[in-house]
DRENTORKOL-3810 file (N, C-alpha, C; in nm, 4 decimals):
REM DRENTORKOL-3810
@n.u->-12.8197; n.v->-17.6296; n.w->16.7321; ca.u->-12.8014; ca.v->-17.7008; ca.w->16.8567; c.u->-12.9386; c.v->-17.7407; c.w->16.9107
@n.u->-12.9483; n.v->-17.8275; n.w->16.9393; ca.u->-13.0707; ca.v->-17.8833; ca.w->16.9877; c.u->-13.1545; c.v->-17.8650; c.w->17.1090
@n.u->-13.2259; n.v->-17.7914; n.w->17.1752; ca.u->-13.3200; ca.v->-17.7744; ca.w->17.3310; c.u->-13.2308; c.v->-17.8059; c.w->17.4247
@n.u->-13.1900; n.v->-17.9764; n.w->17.3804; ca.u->-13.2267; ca.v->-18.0932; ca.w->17.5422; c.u->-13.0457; c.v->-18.1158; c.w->17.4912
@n.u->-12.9574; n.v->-18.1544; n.w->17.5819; ca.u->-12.7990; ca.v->-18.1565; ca.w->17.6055; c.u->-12.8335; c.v->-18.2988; c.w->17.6757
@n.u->-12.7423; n.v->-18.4129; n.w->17.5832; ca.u->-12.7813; ca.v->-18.5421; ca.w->17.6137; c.u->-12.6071; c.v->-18.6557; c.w->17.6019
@n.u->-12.5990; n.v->-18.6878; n.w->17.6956; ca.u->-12.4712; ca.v->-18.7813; ca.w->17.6684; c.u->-12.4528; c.v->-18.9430; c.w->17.7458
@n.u->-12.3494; n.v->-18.9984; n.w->17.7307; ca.u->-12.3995; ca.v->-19.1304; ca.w->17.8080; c.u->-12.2389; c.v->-19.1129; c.w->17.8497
@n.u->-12.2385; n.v->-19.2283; n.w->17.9910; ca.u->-12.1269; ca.v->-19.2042; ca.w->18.0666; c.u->-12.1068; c.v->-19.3667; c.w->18.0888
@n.u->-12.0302; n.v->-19.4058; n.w->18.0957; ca.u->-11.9867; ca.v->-19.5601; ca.w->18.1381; c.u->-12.0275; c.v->-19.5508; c.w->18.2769
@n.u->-12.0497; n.v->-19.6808; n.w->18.3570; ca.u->-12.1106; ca.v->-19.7014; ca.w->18.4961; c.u->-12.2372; c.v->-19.6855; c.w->18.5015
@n.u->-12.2660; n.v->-19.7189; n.w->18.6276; ca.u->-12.4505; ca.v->-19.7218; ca.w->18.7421; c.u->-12.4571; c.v->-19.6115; c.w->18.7215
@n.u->-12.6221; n.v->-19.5671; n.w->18.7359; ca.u->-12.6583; ca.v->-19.4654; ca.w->18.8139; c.u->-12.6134; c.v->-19.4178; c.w->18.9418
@n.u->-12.6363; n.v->-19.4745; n.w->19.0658; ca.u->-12.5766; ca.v->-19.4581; ca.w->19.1520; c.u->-12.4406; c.v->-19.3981; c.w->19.1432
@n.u->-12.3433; n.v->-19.4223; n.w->19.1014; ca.u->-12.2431; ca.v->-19.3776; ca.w->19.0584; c.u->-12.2046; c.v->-19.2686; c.w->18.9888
@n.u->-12.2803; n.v->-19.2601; n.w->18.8812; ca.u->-12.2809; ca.v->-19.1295; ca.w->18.8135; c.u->-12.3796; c.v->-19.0098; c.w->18.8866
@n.u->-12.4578; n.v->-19.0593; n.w->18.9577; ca.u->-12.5106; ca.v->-18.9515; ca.w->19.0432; c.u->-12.4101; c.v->-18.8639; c.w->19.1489
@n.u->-12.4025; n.v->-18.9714; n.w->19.1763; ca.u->-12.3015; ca.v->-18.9427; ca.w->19.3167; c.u->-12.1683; c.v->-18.8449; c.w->19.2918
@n.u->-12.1561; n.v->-18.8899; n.w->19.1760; ca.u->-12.0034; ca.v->-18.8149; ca.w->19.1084; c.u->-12.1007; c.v->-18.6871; c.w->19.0765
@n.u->-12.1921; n.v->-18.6722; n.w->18.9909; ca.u->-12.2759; ca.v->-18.5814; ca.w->18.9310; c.u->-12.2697; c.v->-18.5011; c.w->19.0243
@n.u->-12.2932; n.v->-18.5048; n.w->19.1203; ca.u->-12.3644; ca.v->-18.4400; ca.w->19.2664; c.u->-12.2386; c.v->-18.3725; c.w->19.3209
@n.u->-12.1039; n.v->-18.4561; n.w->19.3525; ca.u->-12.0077; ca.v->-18.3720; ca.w->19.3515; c.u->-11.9442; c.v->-18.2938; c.w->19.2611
@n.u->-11.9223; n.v->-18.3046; n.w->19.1686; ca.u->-11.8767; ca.v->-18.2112; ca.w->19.0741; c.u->-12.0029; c.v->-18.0762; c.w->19.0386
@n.u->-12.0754; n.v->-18.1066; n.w->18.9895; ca.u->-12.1595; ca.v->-17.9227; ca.w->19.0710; c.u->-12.1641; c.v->-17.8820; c.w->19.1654
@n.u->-12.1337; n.v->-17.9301; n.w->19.3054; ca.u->-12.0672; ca.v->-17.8609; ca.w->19.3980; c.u->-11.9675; c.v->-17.7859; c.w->19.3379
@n.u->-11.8929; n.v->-17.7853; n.w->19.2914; ca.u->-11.7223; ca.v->-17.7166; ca.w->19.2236; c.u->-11.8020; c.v->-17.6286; c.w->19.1675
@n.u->-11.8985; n.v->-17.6285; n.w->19.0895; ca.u->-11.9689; ca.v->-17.5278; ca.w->18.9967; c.u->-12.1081; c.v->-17.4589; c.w->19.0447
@n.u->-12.1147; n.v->-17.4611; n.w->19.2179; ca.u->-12.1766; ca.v->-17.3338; ca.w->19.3115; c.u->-12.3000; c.v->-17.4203; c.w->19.2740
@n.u->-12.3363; n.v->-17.5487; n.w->19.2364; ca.u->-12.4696; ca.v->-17.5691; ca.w->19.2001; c.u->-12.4537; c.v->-17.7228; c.w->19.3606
@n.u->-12.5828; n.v->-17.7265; n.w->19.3850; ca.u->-12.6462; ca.v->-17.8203; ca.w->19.4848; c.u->-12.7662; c.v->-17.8657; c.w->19.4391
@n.u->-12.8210; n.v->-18.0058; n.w->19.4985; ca.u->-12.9088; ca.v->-18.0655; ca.w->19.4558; c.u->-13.0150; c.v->-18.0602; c.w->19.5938
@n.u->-13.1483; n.v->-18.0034; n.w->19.5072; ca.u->-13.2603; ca.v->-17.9925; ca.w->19.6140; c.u->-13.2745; c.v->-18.1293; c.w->19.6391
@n.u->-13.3422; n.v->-18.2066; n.w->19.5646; ca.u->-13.4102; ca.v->-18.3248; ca.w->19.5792; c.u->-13.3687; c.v->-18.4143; c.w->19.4466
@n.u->-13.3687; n.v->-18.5570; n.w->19.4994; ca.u->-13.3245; ca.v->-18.6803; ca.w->19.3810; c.u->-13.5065; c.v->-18.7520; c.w->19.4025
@n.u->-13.5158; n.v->-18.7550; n.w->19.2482; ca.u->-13.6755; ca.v->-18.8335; ca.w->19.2389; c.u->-13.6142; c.v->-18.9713; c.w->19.1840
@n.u->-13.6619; n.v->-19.0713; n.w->19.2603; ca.u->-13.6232; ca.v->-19.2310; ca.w->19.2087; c.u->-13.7225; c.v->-19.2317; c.w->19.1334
@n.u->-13.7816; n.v->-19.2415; n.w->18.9729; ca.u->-13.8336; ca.v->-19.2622; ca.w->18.9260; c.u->-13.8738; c.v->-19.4348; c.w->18.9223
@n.u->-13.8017; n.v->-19.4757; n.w->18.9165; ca.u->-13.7959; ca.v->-19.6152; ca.w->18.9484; c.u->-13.8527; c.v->-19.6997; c.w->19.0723
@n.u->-13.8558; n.v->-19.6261; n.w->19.1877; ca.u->-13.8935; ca.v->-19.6976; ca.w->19.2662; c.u->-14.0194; c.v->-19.6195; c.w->19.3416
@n.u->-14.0472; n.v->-19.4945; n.w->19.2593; ca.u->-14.1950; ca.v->-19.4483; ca.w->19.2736; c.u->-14.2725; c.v->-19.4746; c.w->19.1672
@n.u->-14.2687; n.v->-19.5296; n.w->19.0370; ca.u->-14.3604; ca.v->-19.6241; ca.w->19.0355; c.u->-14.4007; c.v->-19.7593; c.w->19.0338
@n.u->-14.2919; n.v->-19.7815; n.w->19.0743; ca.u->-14.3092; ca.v->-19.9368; ca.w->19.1396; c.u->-14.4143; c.v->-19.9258; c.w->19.2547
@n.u->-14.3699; n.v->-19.8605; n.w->19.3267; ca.u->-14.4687; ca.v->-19.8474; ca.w->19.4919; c.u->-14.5642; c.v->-19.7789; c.w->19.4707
@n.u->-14.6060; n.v->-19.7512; n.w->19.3514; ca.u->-14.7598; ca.v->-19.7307; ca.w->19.2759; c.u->-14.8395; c.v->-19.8729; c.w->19.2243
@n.u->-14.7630; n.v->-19.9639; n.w->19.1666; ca.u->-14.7797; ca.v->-20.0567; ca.w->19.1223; c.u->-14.8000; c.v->-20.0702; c.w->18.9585
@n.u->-14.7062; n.v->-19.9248; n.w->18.9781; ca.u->-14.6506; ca.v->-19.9685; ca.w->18.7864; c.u->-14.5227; c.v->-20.0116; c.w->18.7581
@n.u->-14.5035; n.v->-20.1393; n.w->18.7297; ca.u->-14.3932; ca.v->-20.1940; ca.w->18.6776; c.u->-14.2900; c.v->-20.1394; c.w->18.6011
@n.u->-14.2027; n.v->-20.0915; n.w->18.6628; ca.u->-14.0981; ca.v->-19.9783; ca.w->18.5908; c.u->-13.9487; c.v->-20.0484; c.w->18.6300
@n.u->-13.8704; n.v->-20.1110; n.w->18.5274; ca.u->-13.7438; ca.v->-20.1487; ca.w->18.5692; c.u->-13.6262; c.v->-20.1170; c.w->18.5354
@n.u->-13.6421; n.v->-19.9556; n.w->18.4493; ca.u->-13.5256; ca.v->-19.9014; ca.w->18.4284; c.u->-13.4808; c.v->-19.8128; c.w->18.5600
@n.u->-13.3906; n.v->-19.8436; n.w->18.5488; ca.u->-13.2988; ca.v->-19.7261; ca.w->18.7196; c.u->-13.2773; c.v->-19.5930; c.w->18.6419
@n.u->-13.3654; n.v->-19.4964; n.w->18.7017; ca.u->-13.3959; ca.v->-19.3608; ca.w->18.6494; c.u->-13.3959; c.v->-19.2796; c.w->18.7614
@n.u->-13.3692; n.v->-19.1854; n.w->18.8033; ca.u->-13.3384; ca.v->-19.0973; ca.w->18.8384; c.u->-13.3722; c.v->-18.9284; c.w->18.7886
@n.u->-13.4240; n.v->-18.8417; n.w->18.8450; ca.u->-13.4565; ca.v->-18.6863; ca.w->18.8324; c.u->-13.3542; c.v->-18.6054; c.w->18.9547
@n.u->-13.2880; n.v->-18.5554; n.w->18.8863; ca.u->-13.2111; ca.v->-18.4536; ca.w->18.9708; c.u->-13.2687; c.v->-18.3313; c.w->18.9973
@n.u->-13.3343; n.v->-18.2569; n.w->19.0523; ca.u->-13.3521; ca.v->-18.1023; ca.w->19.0758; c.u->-13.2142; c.v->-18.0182; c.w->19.1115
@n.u->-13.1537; n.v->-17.9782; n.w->19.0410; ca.u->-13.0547; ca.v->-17.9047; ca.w->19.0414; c.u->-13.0706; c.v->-17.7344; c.w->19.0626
@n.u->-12.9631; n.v->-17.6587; n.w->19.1828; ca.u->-12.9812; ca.v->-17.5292; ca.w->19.1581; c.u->-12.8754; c.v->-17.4248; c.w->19.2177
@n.u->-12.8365; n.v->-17.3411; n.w->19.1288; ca.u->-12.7734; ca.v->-17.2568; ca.w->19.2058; c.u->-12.8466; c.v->-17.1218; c.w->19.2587
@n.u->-12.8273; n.v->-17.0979; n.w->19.3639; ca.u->-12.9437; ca.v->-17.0127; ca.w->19.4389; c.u->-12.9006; c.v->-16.8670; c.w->19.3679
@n.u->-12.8067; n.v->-16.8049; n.w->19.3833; ca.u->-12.7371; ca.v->-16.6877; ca.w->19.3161; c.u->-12.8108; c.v->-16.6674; c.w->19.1206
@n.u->-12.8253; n.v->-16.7736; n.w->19.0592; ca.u->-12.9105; ca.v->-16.7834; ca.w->18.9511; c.u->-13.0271; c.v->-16.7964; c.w->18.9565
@n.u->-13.0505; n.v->-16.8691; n.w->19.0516; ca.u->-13.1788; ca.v->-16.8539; ca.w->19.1016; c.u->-13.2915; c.v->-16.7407; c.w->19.0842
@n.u->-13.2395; n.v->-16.6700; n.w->19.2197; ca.u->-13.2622; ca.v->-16.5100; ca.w->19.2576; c.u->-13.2481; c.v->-16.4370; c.w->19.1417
@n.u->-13.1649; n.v->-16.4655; n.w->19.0351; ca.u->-13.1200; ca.v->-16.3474; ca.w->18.9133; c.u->-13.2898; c.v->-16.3902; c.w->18.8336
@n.u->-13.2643; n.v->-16.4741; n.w->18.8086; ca.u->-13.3649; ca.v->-16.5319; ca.w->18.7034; c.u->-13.5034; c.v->-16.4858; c.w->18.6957
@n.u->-13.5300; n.v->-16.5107; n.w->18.8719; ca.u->-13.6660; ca.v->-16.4740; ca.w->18.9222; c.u->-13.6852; c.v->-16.3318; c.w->18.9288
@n.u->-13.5688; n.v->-16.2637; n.w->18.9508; ca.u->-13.5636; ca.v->-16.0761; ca.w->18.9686; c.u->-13.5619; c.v->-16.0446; c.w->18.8141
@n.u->-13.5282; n.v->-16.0850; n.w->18.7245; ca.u->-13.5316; ca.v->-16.0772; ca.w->18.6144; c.u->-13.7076; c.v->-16.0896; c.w->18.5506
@n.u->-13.7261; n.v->-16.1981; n.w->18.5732; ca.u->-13.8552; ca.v->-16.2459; ca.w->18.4865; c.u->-13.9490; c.v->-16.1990; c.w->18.5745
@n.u->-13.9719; n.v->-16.0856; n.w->18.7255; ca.u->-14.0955; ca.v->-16.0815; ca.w->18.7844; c.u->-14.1503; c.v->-16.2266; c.w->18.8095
@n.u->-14.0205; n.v->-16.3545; n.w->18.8737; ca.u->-14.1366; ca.v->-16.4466; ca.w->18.9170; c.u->-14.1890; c.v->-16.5357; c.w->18.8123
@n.u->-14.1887; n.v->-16.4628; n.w->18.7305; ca.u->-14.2708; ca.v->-16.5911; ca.w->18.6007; c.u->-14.2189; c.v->-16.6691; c.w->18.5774
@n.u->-14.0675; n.v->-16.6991; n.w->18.6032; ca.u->-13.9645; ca.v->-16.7843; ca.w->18.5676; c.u->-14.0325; c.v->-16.9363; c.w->18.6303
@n.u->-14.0369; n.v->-16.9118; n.w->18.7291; ca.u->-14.0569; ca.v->-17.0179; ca.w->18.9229; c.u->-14.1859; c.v->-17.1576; c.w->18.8025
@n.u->-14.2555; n.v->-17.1560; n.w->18.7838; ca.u->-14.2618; ca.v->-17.2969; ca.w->18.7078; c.u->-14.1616; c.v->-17.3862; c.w->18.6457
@n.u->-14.0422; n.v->-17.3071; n.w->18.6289; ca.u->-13.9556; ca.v->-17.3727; ca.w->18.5232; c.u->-13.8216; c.v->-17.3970; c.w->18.6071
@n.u->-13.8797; n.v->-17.3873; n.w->18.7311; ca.u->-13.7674; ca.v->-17.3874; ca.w->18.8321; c.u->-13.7409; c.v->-17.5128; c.w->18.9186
@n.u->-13.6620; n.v->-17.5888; n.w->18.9846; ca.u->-13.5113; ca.v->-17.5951; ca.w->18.9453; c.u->-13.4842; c.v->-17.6179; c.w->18.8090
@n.u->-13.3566; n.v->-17.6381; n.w->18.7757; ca.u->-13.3007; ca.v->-17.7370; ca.w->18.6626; c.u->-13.3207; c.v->-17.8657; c.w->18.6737
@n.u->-13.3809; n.v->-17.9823; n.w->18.5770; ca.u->-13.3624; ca.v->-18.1260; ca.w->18.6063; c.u->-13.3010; c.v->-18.1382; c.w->18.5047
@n.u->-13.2336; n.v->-18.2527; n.w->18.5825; ca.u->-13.1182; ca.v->-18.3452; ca.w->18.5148; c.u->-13.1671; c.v->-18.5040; c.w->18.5205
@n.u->-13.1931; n.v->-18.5698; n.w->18.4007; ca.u->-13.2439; ca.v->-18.7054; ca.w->18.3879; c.u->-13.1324; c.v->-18.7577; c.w->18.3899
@n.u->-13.1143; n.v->-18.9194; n.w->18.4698; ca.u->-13.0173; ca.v->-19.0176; ca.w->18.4692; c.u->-13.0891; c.v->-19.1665; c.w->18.4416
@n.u->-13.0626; n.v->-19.2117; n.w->18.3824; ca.u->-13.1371; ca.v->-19.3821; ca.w->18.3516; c.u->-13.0361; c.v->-19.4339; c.w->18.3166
@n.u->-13.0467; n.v->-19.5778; n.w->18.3380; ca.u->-12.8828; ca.v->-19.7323; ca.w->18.2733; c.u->-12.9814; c.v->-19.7616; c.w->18.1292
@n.u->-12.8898; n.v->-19.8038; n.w->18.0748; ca.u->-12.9018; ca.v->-19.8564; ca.w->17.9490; c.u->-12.7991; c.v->-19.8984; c.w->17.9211
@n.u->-12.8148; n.v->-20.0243; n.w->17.9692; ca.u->-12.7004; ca.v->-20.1143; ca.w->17.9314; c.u->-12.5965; c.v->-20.0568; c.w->18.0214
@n.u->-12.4915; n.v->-20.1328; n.w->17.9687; ca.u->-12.3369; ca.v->-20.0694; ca.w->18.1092; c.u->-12.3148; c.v->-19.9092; c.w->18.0875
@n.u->-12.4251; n.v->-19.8234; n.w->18.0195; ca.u->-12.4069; ca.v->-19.6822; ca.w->18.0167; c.u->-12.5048; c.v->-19.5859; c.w->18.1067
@n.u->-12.4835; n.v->-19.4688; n.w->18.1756; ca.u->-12.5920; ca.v->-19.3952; ca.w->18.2366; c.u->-12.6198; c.v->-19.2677; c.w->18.0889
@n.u->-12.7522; n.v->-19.2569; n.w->18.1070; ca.u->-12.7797; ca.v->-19.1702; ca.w->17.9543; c.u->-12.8148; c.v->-19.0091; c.w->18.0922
@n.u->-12.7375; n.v->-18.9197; n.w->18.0423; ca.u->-12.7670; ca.v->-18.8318; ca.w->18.1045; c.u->-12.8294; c.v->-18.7149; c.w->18.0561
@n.u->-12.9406; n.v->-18.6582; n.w->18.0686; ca.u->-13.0484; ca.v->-18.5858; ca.w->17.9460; c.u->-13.0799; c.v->-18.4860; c.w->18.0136
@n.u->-13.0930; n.v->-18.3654; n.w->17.9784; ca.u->-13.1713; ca.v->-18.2420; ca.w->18.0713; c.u->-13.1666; c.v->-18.0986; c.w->17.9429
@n.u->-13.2945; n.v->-18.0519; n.w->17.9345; ca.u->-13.3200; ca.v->-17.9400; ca.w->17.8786; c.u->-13.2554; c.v->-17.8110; c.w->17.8971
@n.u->-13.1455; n.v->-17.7399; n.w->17.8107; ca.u->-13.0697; ca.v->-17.6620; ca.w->17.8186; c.u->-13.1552; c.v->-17.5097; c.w->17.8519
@n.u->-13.0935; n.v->-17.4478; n.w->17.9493; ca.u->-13.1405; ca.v->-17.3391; ca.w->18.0332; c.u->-13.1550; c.v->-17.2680; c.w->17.9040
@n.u->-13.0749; n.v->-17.2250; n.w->17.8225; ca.u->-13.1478; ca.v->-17.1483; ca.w->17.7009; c.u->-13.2010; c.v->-17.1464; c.w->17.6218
@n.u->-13.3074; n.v->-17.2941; n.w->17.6227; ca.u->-13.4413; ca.v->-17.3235; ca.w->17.5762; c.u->-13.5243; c.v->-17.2393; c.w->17.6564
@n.u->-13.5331; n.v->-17.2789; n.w->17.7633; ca.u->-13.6009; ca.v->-17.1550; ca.w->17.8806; c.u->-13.6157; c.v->-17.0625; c.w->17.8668
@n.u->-13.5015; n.v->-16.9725; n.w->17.8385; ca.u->-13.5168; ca.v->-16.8219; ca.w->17.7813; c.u->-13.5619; c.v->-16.7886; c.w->17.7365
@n.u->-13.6034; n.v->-16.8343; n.w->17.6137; ca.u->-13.6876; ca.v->-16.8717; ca.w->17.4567; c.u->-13.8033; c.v->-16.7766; c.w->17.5155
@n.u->-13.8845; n.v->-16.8681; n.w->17.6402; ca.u->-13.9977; ca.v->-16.7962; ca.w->17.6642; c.u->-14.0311; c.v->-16.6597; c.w->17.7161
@n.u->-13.8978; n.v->-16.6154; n.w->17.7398; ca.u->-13.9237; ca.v->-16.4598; ca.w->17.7925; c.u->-13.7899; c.v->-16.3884; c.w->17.7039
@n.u->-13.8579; n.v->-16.3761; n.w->17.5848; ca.u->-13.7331; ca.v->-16.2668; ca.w->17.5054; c.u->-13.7303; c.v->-16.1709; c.w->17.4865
@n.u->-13.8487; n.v->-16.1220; n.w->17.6065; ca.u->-13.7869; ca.v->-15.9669; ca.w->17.6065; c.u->-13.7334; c.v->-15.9228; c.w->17.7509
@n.u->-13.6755; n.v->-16.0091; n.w->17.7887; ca.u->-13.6002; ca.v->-16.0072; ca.w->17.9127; c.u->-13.4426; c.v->-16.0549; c.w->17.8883
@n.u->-13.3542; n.v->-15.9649; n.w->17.8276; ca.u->-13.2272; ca.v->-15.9893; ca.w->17.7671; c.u->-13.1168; c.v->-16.0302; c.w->17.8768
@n.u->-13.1626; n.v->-15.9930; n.w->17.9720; ca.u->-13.0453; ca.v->-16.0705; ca.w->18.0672; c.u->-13.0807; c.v->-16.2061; c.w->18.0932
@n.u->-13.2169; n.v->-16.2258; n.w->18.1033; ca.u->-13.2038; ca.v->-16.3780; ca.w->18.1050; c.u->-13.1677; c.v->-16.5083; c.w->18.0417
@n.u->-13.1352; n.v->-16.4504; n.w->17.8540; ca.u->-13.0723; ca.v->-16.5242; ca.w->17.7421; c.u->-12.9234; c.v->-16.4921; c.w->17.8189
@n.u->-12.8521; n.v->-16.3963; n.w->17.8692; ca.u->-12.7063; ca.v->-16.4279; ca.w->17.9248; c.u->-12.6585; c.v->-16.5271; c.w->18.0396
@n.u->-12.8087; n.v->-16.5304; n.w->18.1336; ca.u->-12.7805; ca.v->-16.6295; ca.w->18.2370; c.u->-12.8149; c.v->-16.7517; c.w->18.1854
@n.u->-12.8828; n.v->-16.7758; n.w->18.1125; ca.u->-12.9398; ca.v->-16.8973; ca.w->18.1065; c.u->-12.7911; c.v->-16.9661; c.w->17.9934
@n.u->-12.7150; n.v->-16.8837; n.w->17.9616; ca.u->-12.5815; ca.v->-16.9123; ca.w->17.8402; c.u->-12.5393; c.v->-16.9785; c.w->17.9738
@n.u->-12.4650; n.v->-16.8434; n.w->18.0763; ca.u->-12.3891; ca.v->-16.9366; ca.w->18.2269; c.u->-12.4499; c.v->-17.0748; c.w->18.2318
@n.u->-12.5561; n.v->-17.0722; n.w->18.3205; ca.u->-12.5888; ca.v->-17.1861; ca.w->18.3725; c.u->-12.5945; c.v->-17.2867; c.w->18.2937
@n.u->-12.6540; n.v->-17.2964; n.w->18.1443; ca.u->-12.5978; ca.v->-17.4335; ca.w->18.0558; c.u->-12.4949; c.v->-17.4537; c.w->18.0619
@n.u->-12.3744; n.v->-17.3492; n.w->18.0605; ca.u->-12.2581; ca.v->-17.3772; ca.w->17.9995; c.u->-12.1737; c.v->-17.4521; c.w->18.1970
@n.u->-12.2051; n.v->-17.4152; n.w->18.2420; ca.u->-12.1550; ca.v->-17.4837; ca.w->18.3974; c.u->-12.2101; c.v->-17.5849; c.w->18.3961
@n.u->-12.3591; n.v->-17.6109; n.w->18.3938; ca.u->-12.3895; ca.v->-17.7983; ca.w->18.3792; c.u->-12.3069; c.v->-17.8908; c.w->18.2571
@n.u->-12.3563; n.v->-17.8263; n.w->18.1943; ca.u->-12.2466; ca.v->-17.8969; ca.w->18.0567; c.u->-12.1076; c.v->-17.9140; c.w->18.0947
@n.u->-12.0187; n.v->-17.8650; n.w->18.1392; ca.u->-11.8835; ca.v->-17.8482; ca.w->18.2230; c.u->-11.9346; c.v->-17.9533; c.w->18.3351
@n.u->-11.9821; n.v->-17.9809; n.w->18.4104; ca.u->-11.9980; ca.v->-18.0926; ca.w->18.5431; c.u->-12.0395; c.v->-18.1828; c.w->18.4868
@n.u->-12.1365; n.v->-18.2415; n.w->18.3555; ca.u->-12.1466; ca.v->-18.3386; ca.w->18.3164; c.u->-12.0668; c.v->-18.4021; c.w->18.2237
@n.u->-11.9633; n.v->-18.2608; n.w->18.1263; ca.u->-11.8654; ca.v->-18.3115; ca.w->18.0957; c.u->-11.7307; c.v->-18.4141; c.w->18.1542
@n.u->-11.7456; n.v->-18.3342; n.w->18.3144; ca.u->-11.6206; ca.v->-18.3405; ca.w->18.3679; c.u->-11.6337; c.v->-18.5036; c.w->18.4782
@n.u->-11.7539; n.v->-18.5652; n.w->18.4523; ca.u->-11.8447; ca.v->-18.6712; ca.w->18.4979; c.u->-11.7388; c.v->-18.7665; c.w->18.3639
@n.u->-11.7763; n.v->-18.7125; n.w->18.2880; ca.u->-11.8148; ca.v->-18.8024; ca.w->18.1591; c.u->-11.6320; c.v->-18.8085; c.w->18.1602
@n.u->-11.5648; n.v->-18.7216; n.w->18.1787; ca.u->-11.4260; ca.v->-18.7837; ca.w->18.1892; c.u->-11.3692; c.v->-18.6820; c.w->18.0696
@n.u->-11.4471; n.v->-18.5621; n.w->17.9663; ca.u->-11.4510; ca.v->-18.5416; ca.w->17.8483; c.u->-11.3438; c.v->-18.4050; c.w->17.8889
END
């Protein structure tokens, strides 16, 4: 299985965000902050015209586990992002699976079990996006 969990969804960004955004609600997860990739570097004055999007995704309850778990070391790798960009009449939805993460602290065995949860609940909300 591969790191990064990647699929494409018919419709806008906008759209698939918006749905995105509600359906992890259902799955205890909330979104800190949306990065318009798109229209921060434009207002840099780098010409960027794909509609892209960075989700910071998090559930606080995993959160807290993760960080009580790893002493803190976790918190660089913290929130979850979730990439959204159009390509063509599709949104490509891309984000690095929480149990790549783990990888880096394996001798902390509860955190290979949370990091199983939390992929497996995003994967479920982007499935359930995707209509799958």
């Amino acid at each position: 299985m591969s790191d990064f969990f990647e699929t494409r969804i018919k419709g806008g960004v906008d759209d698939v965000q918006d749905r995105l955004e509600d359906v992890l609600k259902q799955h205890k997860f909330g979104t800190l902050h949306v990065h318009d990739v798109t229209a921060t570097l434009n207002s840099k004055g780098v010409p960027f015209n794909t509609p892209m999007r960075i989700m910071d995704i998090c559930n606080p309850h995993h959160a807290k586990n993760a960080l009580d778990a790893t002493g803190n070391r976790i918190a660089p790798l913290l929130p979850c992002s979730v990439a959204l960009w159009q390509e063509g009449d599709v949104v490509v939805v891309r984000f690095l699976r929480p149990t790549a993460l783990a990888r880096f602290f394996p001798e902390v065995a509860e955190l290979a079990v949370l990091a199983k949860e939390v992929n497996a609940a995003v994967e479920a909300a982007v499935g359930q996006v995707a209509g799958e």
